[in-house]
N, C-alpha and C positions, 0 to 999 in steps of 0.2 A: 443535365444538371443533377439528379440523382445519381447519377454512376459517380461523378465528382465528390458531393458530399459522402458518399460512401468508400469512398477513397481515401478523403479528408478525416472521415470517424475512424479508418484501419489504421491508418499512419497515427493516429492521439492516441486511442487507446487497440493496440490490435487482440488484447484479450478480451474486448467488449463481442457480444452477438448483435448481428442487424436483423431485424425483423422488417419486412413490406405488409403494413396493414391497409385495407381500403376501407372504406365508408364507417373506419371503427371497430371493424368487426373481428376477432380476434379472440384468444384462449385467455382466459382470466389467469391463469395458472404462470402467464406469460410475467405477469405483473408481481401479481401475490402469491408467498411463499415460496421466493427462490431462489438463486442463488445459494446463499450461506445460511439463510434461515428455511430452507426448504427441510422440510421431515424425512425426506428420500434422498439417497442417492447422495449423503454428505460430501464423498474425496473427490468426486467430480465436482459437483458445485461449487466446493472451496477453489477449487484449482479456476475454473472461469471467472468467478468474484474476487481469486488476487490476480490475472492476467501472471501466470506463472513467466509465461513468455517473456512479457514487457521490464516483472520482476527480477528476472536475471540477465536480463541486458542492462536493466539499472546497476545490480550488483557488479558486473565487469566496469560500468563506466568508474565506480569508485572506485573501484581498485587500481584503476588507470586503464584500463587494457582493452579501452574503445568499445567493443562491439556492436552487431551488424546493425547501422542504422534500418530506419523504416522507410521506404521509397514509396511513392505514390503509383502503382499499378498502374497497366492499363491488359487488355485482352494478351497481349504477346507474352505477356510475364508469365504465364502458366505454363510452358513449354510445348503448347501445341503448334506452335511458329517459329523455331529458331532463324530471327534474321540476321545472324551473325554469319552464320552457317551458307548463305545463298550466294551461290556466283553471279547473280546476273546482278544488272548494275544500268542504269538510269540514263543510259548512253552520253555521259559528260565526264566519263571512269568513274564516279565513286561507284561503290556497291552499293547494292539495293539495300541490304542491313544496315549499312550505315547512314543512310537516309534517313531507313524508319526507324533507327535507334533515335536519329536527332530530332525527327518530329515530336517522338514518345516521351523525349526528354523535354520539350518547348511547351509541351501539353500538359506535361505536369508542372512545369515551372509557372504558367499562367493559372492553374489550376491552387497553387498554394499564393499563389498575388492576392488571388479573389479571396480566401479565405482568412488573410495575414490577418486583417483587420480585428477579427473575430478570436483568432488565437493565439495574441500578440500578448510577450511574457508568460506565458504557461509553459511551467518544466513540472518534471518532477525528480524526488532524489528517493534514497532507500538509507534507513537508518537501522543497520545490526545488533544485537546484544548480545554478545556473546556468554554473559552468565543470565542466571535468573534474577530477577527485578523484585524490590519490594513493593508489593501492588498497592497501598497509600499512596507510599513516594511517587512510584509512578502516577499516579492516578493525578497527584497534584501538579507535579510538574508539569505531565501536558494539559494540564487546567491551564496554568497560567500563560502556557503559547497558544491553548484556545483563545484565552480573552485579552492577548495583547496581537495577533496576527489571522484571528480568527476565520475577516475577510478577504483573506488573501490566500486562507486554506482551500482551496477547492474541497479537498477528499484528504484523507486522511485515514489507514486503513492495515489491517496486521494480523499476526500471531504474538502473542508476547508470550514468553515462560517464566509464572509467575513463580516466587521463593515459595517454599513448601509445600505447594500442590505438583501434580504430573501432568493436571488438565491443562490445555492450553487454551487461553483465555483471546475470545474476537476481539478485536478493535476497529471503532466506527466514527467518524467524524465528519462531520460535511458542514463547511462554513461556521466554524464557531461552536457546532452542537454537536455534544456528544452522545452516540447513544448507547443504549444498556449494553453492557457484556456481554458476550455469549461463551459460555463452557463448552468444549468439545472432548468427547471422549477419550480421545488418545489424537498425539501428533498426526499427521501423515505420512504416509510411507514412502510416499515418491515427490520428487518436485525439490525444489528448495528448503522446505521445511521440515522435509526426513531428517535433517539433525540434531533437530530441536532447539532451533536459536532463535530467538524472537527477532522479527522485521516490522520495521515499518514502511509504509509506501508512500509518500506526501505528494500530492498534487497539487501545487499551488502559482499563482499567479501574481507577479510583481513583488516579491520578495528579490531583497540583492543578494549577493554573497555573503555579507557582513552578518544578515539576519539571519541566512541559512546556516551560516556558522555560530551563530548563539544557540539557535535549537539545538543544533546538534551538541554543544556545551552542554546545555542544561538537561537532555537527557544520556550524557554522558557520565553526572556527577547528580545522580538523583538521592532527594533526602531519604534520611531513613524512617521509617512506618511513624513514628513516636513523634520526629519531629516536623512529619508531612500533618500528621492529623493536628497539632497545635496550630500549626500555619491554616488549615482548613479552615480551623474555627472560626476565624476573625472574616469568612469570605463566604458570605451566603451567596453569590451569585457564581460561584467556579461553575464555569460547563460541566467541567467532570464528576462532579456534587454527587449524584446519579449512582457511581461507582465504589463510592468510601461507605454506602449502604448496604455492598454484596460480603458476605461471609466468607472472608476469604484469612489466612494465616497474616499474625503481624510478628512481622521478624525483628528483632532485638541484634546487637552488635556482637552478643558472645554466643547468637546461635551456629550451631555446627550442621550444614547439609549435606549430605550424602542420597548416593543413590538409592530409591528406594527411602529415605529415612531425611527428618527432619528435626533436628533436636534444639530446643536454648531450654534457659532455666524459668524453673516454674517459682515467684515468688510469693510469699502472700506479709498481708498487712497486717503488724501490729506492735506489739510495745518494744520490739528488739531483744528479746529474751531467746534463752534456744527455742522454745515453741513456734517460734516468729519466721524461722529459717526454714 
């Protein structure tokens, strides 16, 4: 029964790690401080807390271009057994490989029966940005697909490239709550997010099309900083509330970005005289 359930967790999330604990006993380190928020070892930890893997099989399924599903193992899959490969054969002519290919396949067929129940409607998609995001805008908009889908979000999870920083900003979500931000140094240099595009990763549960296609709308056509933070105001319970408190640039509509360089104008208040300008 455990080989099964851990066949069932590789095939959900295959960038997750399994751990075998007994009576409890086990490395604190295991739990707390790791992953993404571990003080060591950042480009690795980022890379197993976004399942790079998983990540860019999402990214091909958008673009249309299928890629490799995730099949439920069994001992043979590792290549110490080729039974494709064996001549001998079960004395009724099949071959023996093709036996134990059909068993391998009945075994995992019965093995996702048992488990349907448990993760039935769970997908997940990948949302790109291919420019940088005004981090209000953003902030609010996915507020408000927090608190109108928020139990259906499993996880919810990213790099975004905020407008006029170079740091690229964590993104954390689980059921509705979102949490702090995390700044990271600089991109990564390998994986999916060596080009510096922001992703999102959604795992969510019982969303239809219709809905999955509004999110994707509304972080499509995000407001701009000025008029995310008015729409804030009126909304003391936004999930993302959290976020509109971090210091980060508010971009304006005649700011010009460039590499290295962030520019809009600087105004200030007062009676409209030249002094004013």
């Amino acid at each position: 029964m455990l080989a099964a359930l851990q066949d069932v967790l590789r095939e959900l999330n295959p960038g997750a790690s399994q751990r075998q604990v007994r009576d409890g006993k086990d490395d604190a380190s295991a739990l707390l401080a790791c992953g993404v928020y571990s003080t060591a070892d950042k480009p690795s930890s980022l890379a197993r807390w976004m399942g790079e893997e998983a990540l860019r099989q999402g990214e091909l399924r958008e673009r249309g271009g299928g890629g490799r599903g995730s099949e439920v193992g069994t001992a043979y899959d590792d290549g110490r057994f080729d039974a494709e490969s064996s001549p001998d054969d079960d004395g009724i002519g099949r071959p023996l490989g093709s036996r134990l290919r059909e068993q391998r396949e009945a075994r995992a067929a019965d093995r996702r029966r048992s488990f349907a129940s448990h993760t039935a409607g769970v997908a997940s998609f990948v949302i790109t940005f291919d420019q940088p995001v005004p981090w209000f805008g953003f902030a609010v908009a996915l507020g408000q697909i927090l608190s109108s889908h928020g139990s259906e979000l499993l996880r919810v999870k990213g790099l975004i490239n905020v407008a006029g920083t170079v740091r690229p900003q964590v993104i954390q979500c689980v059921l509705g709550v979102a949490y702090p931000s995390l700044s990271l140094p600089a991109w990564p240099r390998e994986g999916p997010f060596r080009d510096g595009r922001g992703r999102l990763v959604f795992i969510a549960r019982g969303l239809d099309e219709a809905q999955v296609a509004a999110i994707r709308s509304a972080l499509a056509a995000l407001p701009s900083d000025a008029v995310a933070l008015r729409m804030s105001a009126g909304d003391s319970m936004l999930p993302t509330r959290c976020w509109l408190s971090q210091r980060m640039p508010v971009t304006t509509p005649d700011a010009i970005e460039h590499e290295g360089w962030f520019v809009q104008a600087k105004r200030f208040r007062g009676g409209g005289g030249p002094q004013s300008r």
